[in-house]
C-alpha positions as a printed Julia matrix, in Angstrom:
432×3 Matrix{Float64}:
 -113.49  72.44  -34.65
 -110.2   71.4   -33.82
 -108.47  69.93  -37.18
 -105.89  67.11  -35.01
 -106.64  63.72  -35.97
 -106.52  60.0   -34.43
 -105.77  57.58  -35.87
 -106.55  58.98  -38.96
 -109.87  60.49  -37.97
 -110.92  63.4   -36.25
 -111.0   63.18  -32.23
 -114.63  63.69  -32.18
 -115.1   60.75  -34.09
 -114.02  59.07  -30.63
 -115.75  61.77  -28.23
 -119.19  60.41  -30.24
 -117.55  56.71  -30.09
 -117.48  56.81  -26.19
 -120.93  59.07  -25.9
 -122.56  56.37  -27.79
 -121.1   53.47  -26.02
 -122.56  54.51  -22.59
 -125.92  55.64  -23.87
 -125.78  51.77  -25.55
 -124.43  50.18  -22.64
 -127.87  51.74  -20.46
 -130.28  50.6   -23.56
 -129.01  47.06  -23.93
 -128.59  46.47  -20.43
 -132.03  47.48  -19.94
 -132.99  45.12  -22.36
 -131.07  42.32  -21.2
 -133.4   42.11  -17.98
 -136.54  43.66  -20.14
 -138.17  40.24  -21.6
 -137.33  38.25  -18.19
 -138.56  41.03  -16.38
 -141.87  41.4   -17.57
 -142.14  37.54  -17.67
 -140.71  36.26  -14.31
 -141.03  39.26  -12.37
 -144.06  41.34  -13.48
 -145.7   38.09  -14.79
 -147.2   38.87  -18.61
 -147.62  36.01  -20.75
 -145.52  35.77  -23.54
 -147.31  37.17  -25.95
 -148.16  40.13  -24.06
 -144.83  40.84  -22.29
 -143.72  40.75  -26.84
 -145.75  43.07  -27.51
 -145.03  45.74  -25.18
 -141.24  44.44  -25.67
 -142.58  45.58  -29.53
 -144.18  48.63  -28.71
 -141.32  49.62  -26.7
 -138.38  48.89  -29.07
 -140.47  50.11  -32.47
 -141.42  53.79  -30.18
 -137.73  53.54  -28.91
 -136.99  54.17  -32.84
 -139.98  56.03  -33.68
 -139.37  59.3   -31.41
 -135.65  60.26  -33.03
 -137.91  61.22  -36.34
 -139.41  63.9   -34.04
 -136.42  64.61  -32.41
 -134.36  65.21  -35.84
 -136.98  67.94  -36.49
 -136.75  69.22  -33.08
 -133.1   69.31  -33.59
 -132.77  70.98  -37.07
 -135.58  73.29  -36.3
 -135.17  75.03  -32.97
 -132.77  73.18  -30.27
 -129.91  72.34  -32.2
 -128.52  69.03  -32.04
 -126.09  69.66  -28.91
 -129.1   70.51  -26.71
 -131.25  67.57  -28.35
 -128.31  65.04  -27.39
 -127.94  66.47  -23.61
 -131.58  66.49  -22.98
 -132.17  63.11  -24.26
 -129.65  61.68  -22.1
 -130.7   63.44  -18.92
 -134.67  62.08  -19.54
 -133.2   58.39  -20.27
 -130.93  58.42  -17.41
 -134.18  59.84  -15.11
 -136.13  56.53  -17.13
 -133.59  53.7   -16.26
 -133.97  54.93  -12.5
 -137.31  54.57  -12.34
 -137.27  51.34  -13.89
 -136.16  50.78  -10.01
 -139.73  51.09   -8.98
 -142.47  48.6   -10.18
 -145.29  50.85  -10.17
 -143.07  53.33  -12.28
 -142.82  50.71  -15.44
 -144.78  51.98  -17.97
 -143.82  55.99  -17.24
 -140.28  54.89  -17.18
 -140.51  53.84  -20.8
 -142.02  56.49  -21.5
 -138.86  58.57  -20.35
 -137.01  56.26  -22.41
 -138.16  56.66  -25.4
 -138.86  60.43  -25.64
 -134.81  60.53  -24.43
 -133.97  58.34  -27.0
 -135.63  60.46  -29.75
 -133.69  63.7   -28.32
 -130.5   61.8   -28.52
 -130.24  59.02  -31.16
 -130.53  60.99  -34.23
 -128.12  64.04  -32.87
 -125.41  61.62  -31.84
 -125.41  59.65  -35.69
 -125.38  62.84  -38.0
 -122.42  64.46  -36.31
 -120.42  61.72  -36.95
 -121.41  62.35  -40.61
 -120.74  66.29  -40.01
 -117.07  65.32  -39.19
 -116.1   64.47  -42.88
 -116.31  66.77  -46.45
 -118.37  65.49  -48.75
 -116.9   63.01  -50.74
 -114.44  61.91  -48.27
 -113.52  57.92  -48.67
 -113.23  57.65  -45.08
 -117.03  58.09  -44.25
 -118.4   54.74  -44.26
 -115.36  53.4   -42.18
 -115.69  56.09  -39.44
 -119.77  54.77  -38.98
 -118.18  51.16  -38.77
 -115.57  52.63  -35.82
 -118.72  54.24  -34.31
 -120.74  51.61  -34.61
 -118.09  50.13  -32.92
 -118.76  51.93  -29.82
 -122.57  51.0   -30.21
 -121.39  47.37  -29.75
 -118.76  47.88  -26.95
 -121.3   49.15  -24.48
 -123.68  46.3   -25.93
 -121.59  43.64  -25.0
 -120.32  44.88  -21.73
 -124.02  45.58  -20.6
 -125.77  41.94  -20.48
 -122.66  40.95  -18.44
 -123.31  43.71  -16.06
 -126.18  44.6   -15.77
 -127.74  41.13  -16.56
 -125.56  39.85  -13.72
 -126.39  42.36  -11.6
 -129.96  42.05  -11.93
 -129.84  38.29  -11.56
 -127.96  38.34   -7.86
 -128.86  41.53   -6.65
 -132.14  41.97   -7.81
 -133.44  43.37  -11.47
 -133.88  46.63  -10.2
 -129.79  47.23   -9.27
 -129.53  45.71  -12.78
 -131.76  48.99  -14.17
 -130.01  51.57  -11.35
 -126.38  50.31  -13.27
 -128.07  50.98  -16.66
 -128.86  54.64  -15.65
 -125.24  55.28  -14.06
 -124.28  54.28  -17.32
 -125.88  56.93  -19.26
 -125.03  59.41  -16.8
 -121.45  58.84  -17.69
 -122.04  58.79  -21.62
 -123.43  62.6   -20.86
 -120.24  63.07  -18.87
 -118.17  62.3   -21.82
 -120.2   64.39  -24.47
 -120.34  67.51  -22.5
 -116.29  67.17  -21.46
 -115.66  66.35  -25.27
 -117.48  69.32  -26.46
 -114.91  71.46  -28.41
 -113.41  68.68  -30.74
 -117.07  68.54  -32.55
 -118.33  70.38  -35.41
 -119.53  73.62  -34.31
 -121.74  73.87  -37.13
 -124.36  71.32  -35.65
 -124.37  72.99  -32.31
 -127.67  75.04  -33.51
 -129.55  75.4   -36.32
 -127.84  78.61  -38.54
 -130.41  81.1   -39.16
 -130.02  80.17  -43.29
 -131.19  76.47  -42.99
 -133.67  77.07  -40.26
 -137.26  75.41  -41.26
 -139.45  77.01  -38.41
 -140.79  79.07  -41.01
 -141.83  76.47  -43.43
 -143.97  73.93  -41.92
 -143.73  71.18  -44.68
 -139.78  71.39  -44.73
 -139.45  71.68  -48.61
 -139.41  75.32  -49.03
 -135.69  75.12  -50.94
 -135.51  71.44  -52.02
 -134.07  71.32  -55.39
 -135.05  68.72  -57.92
 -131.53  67.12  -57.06
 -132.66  67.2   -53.52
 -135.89  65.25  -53.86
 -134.15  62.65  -55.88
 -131.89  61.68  -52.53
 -134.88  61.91  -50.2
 -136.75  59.09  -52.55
 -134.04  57.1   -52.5
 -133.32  56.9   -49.21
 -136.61  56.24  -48.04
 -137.34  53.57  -50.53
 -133.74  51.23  -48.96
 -135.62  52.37  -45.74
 -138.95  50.26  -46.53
 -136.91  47.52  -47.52
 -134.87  47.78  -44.55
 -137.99  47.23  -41.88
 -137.34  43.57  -43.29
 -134.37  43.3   -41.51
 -134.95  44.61  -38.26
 -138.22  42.9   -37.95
 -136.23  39.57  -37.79
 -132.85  41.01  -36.51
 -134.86  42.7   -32.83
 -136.15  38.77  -33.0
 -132.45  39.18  -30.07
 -133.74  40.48  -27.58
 -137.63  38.67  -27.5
 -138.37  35.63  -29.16
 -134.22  34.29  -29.33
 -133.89  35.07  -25.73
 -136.64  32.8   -24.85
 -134.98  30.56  -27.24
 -132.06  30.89  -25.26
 -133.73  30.15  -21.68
 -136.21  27.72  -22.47
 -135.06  25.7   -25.6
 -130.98  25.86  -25.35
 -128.74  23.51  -23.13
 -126.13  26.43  -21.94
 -124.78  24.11  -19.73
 -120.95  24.31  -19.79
 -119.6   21.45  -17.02
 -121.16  22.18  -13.92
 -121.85  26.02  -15.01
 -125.15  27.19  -16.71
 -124.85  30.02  -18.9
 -127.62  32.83  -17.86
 -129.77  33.51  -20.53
 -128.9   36.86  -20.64
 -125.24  36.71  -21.69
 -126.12  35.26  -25.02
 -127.25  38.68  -25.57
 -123.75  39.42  -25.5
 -122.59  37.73  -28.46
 -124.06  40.01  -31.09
 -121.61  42.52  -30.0
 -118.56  40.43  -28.98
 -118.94  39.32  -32.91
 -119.26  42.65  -34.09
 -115.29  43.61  -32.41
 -114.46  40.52  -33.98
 -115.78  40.79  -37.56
 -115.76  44.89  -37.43
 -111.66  44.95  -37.76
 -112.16  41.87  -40.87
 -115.21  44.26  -42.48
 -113.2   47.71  -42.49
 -110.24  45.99  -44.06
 -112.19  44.72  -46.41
 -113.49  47.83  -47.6
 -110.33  49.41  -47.73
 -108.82  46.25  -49.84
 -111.75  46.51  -52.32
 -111.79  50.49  -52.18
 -107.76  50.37  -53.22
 -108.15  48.1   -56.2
 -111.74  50.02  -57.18
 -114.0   47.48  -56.3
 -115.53  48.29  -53.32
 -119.32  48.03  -53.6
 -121.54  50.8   -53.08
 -124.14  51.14  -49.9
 -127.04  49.69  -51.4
 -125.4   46.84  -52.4
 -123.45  46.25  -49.33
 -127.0   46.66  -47.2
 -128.86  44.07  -49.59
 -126.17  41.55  -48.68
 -126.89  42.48  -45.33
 -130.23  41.43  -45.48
 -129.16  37.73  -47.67
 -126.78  37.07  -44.45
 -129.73  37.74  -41.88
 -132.02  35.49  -43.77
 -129.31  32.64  -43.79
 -128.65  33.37  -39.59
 -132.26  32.24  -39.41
 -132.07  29.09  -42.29
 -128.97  28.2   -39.71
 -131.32  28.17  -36.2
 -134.65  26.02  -38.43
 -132.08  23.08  -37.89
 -131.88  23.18  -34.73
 -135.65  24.01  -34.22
 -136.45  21.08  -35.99
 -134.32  18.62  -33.94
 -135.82  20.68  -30.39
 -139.42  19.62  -32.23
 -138.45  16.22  -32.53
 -137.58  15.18  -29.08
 -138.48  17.86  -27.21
 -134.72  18.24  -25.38
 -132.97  21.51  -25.25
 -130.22  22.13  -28.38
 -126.97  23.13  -28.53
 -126.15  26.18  -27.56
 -123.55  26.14  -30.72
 -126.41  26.77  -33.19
 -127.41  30.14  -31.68
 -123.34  30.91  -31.66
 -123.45  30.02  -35.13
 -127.12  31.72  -35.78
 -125.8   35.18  -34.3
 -122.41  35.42  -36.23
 -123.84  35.15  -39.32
 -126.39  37.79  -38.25
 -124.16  40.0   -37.17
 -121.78  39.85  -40.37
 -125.03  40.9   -41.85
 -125.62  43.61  -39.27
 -122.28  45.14  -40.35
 -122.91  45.02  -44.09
 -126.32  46.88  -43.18
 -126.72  48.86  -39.92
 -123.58  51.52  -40.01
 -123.39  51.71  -44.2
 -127.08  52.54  -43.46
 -126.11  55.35  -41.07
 -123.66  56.44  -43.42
 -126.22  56.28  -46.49
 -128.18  58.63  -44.58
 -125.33  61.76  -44.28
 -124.67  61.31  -48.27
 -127.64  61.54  -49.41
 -129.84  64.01  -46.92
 -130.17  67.71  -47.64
 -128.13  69.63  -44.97
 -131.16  71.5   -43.84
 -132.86  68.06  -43.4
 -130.21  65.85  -42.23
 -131.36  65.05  -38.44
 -134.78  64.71  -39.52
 -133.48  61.78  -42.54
 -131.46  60.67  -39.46
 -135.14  59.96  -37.87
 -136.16  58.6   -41.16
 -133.74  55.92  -41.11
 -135.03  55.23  -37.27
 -138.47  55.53  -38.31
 -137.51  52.39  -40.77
 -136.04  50.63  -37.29
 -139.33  51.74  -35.46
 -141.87  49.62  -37.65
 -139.48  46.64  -37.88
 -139.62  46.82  -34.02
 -142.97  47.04  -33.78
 -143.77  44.5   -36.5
 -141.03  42.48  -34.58
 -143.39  42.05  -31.42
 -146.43  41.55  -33.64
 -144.28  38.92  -35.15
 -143.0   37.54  -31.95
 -146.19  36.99  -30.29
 -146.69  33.6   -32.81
 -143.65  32.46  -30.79
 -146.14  30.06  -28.82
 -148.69  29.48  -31.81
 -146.01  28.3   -34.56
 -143.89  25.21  -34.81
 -140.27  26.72  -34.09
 -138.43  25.72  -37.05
 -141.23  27.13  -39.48
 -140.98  30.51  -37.12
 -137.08  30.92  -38.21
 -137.9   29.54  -41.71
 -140.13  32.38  -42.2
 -137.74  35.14  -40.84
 -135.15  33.84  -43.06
 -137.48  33.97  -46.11
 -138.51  37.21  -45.29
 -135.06  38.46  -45.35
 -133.63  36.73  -48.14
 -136.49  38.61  -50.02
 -135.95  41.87  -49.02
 -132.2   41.66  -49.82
 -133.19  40.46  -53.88
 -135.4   43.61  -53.15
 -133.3   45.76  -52.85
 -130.84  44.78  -55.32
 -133.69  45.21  -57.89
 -134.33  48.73  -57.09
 -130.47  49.62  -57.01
 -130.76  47.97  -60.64
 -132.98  50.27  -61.7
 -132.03  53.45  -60.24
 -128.76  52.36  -61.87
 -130.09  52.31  -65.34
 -132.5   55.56  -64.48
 -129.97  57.99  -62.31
 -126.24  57.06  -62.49
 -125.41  60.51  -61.37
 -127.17  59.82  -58.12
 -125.55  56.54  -57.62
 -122.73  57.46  -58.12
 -122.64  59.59  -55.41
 -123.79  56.03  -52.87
């Protein structure tokens, strides 16, 4: 691997920055048009368009727990990463063809298992253990997750609006035909290690995948999947975005702006446009508390993660309330407000998660607790169209009141269990 740094981090740090920016800017722009397609142009109800919206999203997260195994058994995670992209970019074409729906999800998420975990660990496999500038390289490539997020609605949603919403799925596709572009041109500045699986940490020949674990090893696994149960808490309210908050956005908010209405989709772009605001304010942060030895660990970081989700949603109950009372679209300011908080929260969670993930994993093992992490994402999904189908059976502000609660919870969860493995394995945490 080629040692040059930018900016102070490797240049594959930005090969994967870019790679991961395209494959996001073909999810989210898919999923701009995916709730107002199935309503307005495929005509589900509400509660069924959620729950396939569910389905989708938790499977979309489900598959990379497969594809980690996949990867650190027999394809390596180079292969895993191109094949994933060429399925998803065959899935957002056929999303150009009605009758082609429910295969072209399909495509979708199988791709997205190949590629999602393989793209997150080798930003990990960039860095020696130990090194302080871990955590802040996931916030730079989260980064890149957000940049094609926010450029995507605005396309694609746009797009899809005038044109028609199958141009808007066509542009999704080109874009993660150009996110395989970059990855395969960008090729030689990434760790050659993760390429393919080295003969010494293969697991085809032990089918339970412990064969090896020390006792030290088992310890990290445990710990990482218990933040993980806490952590399908917060993405069962935070994928509330793209389903229950974008109805909330074209059915409950006044987005007029003078004579201009706002489409519905853009506010999908605000997530991300907050996350290049706060991301800069969140990295110095951690460098200003990491100088003077105060810097909190992960698990702390991710529980306030969750507390600032669960006050996003104790902002929008407000506003519910008032929509309840007389029945007149809100202000579009509350959702503005609503969605910066929740992405503060995001950033305190999502990438330290990511990070948690290449600390703590056995090498051997490290895609596959890639997918575990994802696997955490795939039941809040799903739970998160389970949950979203009460959309049109609950009173609105008691809806956000109980996301909010939910989270707030979760956060005093987890700050009890990094309590306690304080008291009962310091070594261990001191290593998060």
């Amino acid at each position: 691997m080629n040692g040059k740094t930018l900016f102070g981090h490797p240049k594959g740090l930005y090969i994967l920055f870019f790679t991961e920016m395209w494959e996001r800017f073909s999810y989210y722009g898919m999923r701009s048009l995916l709730i107002f397609y199935m309503t307005k142009q495929l005509l589900f109800s509400h509660g069924q368009a959620s729950q396939i919206y569910g389905l989708y999203t938790g499977l979309v997260y489900f598959t990379p727990f497969l594809g980690g195994i996949i990867a650190d058994r027999w394809l390596g995670q180079r292969k895993s990463v191109v094949l994933g992209g060429v399925l998803m970019m065959i899935g957002h074409f056929m999303m150009a063809f009605e009758s082609l729906f429910f295969v072209a999800l399909l495509f979708l998420i199988l791709g997205n298992g190949a590629f999602k975990p393989n793209v997150s660990t080798q930003v990990g496999s960039l860095y020696p253990p130990g090194d302080a500038r871990r955590d802040r390289a996931f916030n730079i490539f989260y980064l890149g997750i957000n940049l094609g997020a926010f450029l995507s609605p605005l396309l694609c949603g746009t797009v899809g609006a005038v044109y028609g919403w199958h141009y808007g799925f066509t542009l999704a596709g080109i874009g993660m035909a150009l996110g395989l572009i970059v990855y395969l041109a960008g090729g030689r500045h990434l760790d050659p290690v993760v390429i393919a699986p080295e003969p010494s940490i293969r697991l085809a020949d032990d089918p339970h995948g412990t064969e090896g674990l020390l006792a030290d090893d088992k310890r990290r696994i445990l710990a990482l999947v218990s933040v993980c149960l806490f952590v399908i808490v917060f993405w069962i309210a935070f994928e509330q975005q793209g389903n229950t908050l974008a109805l909330w956005a074209d059915e409950d908010t006044d987005r007029r702006i003078g004579p201009w209405e706002v489409p519905a989709p853009f506010f999908q772009s605000l997530n991300p446009l907050f996350i290049f605001m706060l991301t800069p304010f969140v990295t110095r942060l951690w460098s200003w508390l990491s100088r003077i030895g105060r810097e909190p660990d992960s698990i702390l970081k991710m529980a306030l993660g969750c507390v600032l989700l669960g006050v996003s949603f104790f902002i929008m109950t407000p506003a519910a309330l008032s929509y309840m009372t007389d029945g007149t679209p809100v202000s579009m300011w509350w959702l503005i407000a609503g969605t910066l908080v929740m992405t503060l929260g995001e950033l305190f969670l999502s990438p330290i998660g990511l990070s948690l993930v290449t600390k703590l994993a056995p090498l051997k093992m490290v895609s596959m607790m890639m997918g575990v992490w994802f696997l955490a994402q795939f039941a809040g999904n799903f739970l998160a169209g389970y949950i979203g189908s009460y959309w049109d059976i609950m009173d609105k502000h008691h809806f956000f009141g109980m996301l909010g609660l939910f989270c707030t919870i979760a956060g005093v969860g987890i700050l009890l269990y990094r309590r306690r493995l304080k008291r009962t394995d310091g070594d261990l945490m001191a290593q998060i």
